[in-house]
C-alpha positions in Angstrom: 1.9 -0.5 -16.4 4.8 -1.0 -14.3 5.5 -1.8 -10.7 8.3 -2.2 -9.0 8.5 -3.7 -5.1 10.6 -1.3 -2.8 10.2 -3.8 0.6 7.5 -4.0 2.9 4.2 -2.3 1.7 5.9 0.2 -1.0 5.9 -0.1 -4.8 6.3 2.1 -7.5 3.4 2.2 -9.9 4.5 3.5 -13.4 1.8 4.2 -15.2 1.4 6.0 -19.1 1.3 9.5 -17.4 2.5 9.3 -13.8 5.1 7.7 -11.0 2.9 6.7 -8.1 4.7 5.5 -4.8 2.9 4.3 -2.0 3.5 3.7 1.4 7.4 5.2 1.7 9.5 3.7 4.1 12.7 2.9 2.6 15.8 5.0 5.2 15.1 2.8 8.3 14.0 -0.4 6.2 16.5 -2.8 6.5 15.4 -4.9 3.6 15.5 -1.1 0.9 17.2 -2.0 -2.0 16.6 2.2 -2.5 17.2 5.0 -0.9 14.6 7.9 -0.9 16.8 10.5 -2.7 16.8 8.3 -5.8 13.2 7.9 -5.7 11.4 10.0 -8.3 7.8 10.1 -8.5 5.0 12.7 -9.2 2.3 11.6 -6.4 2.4 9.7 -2.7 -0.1 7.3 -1.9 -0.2 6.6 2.0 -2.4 4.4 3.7 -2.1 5.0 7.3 0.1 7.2 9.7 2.8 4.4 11.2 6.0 5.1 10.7 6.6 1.7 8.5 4.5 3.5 5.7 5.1 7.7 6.2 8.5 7.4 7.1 10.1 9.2 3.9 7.0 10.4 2.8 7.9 14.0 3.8 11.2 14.2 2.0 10.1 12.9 -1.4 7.3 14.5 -1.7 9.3 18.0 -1.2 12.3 16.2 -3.3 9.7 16.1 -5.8 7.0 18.5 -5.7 5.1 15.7 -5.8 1.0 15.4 -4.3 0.4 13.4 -1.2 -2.5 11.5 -1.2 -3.8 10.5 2.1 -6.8 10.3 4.4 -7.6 14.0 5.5 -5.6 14.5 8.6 -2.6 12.5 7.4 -3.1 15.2 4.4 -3.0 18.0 6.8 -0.5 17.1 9.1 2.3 16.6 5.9 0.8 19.9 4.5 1.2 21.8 7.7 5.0 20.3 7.1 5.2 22.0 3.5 4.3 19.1 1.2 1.5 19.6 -1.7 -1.5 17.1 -0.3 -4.6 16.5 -1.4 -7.0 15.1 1.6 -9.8 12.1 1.2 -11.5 9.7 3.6 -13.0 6.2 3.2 -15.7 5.7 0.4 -14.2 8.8 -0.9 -12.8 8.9 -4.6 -11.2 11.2 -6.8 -10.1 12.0 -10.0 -6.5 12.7 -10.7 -4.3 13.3 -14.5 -3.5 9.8 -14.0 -6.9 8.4 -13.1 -8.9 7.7 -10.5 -8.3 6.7 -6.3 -10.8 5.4 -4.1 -9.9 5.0 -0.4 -11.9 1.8 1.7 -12.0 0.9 4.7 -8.7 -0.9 6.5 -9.4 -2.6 9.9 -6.0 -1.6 11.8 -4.6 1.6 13.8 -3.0 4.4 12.7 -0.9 6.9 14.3 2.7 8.7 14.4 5.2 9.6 17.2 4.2 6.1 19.0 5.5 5.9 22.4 3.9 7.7 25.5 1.9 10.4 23.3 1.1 9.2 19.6 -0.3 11.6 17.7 -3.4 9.4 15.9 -3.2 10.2 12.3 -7.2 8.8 11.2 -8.4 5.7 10.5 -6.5 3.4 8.5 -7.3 2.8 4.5 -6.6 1.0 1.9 -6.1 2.5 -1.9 -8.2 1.1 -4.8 -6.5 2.8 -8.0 -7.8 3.0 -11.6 -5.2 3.9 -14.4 -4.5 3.0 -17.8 -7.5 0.4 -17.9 -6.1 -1.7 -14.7 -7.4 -2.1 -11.1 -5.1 -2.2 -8.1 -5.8 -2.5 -4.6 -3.5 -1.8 -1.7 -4.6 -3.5 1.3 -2.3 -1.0 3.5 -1.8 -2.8 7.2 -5.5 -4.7 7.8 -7.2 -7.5 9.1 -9.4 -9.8 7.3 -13.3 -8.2 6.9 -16.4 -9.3 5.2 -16.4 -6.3 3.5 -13.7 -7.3 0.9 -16.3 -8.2 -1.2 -17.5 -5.3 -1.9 -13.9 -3.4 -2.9 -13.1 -6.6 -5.2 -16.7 -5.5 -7.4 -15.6 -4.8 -11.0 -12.6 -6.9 -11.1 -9.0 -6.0 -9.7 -6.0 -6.8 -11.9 -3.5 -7.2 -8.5 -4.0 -6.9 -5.6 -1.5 -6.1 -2.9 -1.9 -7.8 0.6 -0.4 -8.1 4.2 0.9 -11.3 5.2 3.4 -10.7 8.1 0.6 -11.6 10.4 1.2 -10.1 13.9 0.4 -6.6 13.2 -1.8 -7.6 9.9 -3.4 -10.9 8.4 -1.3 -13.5 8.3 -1.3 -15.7 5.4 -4.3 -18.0 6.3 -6.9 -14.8 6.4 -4.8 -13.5 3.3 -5.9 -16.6 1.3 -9.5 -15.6 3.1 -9.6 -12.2 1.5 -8.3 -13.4 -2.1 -11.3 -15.7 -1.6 -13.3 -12.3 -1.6 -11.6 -9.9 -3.8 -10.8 -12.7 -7.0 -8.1 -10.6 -8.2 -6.2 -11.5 -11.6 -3.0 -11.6 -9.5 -2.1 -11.3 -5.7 1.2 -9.9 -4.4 2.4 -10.7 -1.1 3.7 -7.6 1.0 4.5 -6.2 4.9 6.5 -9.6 5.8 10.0 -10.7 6.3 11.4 -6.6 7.5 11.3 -8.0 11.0 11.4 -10.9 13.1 7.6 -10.9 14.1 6.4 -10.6 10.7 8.8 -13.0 9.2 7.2 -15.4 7.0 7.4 -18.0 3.9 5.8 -16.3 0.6 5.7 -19.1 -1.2 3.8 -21.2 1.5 1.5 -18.5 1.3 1.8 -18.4 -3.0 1.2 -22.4 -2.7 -1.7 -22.2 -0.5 -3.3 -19.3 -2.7 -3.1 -21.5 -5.7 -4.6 -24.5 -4.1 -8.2 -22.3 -4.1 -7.3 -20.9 -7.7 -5.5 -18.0 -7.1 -2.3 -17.0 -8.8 -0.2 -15.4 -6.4 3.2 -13.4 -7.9 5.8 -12.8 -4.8 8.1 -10.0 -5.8 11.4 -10.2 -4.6 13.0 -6.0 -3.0 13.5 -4.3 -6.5 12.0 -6.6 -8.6 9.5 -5.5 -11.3 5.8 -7.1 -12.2 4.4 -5.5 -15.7 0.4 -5.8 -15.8 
């Protein structure tokens, strides 16, 4: 399995079947080392509504003909757009060609349009993926919870957390939740695209391996094989 950092909180998961990208926001990320037309993929993963993490999801997916997994209204409001979705909710799982998703809990907002009339897109999740024999979990945009636990049960190979802090953890409650989850490898994300999120990886990486925890930070476009 292969997975490729694209900036913020989206990655490219190649796996023995499929091309999953999650979390799209490459045209108004100043830190993209792609653009969206040159992204191929065969599903969409999207954790919550905000702009930072839908923003090209639309024109991929069509690009593509590729299936949009979301929560249920995010499903329905990029199907009533003309993208093929397929809608879940937290606790929910499914089974896809290329394995299994699982959405849990997030503890963050999520809408679109923001400004004097968002439209709220759901509650926020995070994506606990099962393909070719590995576990990954995408925080999407949370806060620290007790319930981390629970979601790191079974073992994770990576998994992908906020560290920007601001609008997420920062990178003490980061080290917090590898504390919970124990995965085999931890991957910074959704720091350093703006000023209020901007932050040191590595302090975070250093701190992370003084409680035993091997932390990999992926530099825009580079590649982690698990």
């Amino acid at each position: 399995m292969k997975i490729t950092y694209y900036a913020h909180s989206c990655f490219l998961v190649e796996t023995a079947s499929a091309r999953l990208l999650i979390d799209p926001f490459l045209t108004d990320n100043p830190l993209a080392v792609i653009k969206a037309v040159d992204v191929r993929c065969d599903y969409i993963l999207v954790s919550h509504g905000h702009e930072d993490h839908t923003g090209d999801a639309l024109a991929i997916a069509k690009a593509n003909n590729a299936t949009l997994i979301a929560n249920y209204e995010i499903a329905e409001y990029f199907g009533a757009k003309g993208a093929k979705t397929h809608g879940m909710n937290p606790g929910g799982a499914h089974v896809f060609p290329f394995g299994r998703v699982k959405l849990t809990l997030a503890h963050h907002t999520s809408s679109i349009n923001a400004g004097l009339n968002p439209l709220y897109m759901g509650v926020p999740c995070g994506l606990l993926i099962e393909s070719d024999g590995k576990r990954l979990y995408h925080a999407g945009d949370t806060a620290l919870f007790l319930d981390m636990q629970l979601i790191g049960r079974g073992g994770l190979d990576v998994a992908f957390l906020p560290i920007g802090d601001n609008f997420t953890m920062g990178p003490e409650d980061a080290v917090e939740a590898l504390d919970f989850l124990k995965p085999r490898i931890a991957v910074p994300m959704h720091y350093d695209t703006w000023p209020a999120i901007a932050q040191k990886p590595e302090r975070f990486a250093e701190a992370a391996g003084a409680r035993g925890h091997r932390v990999h930070v992926l530099r825009p476009g580079e590649v982690l094989a698990v």
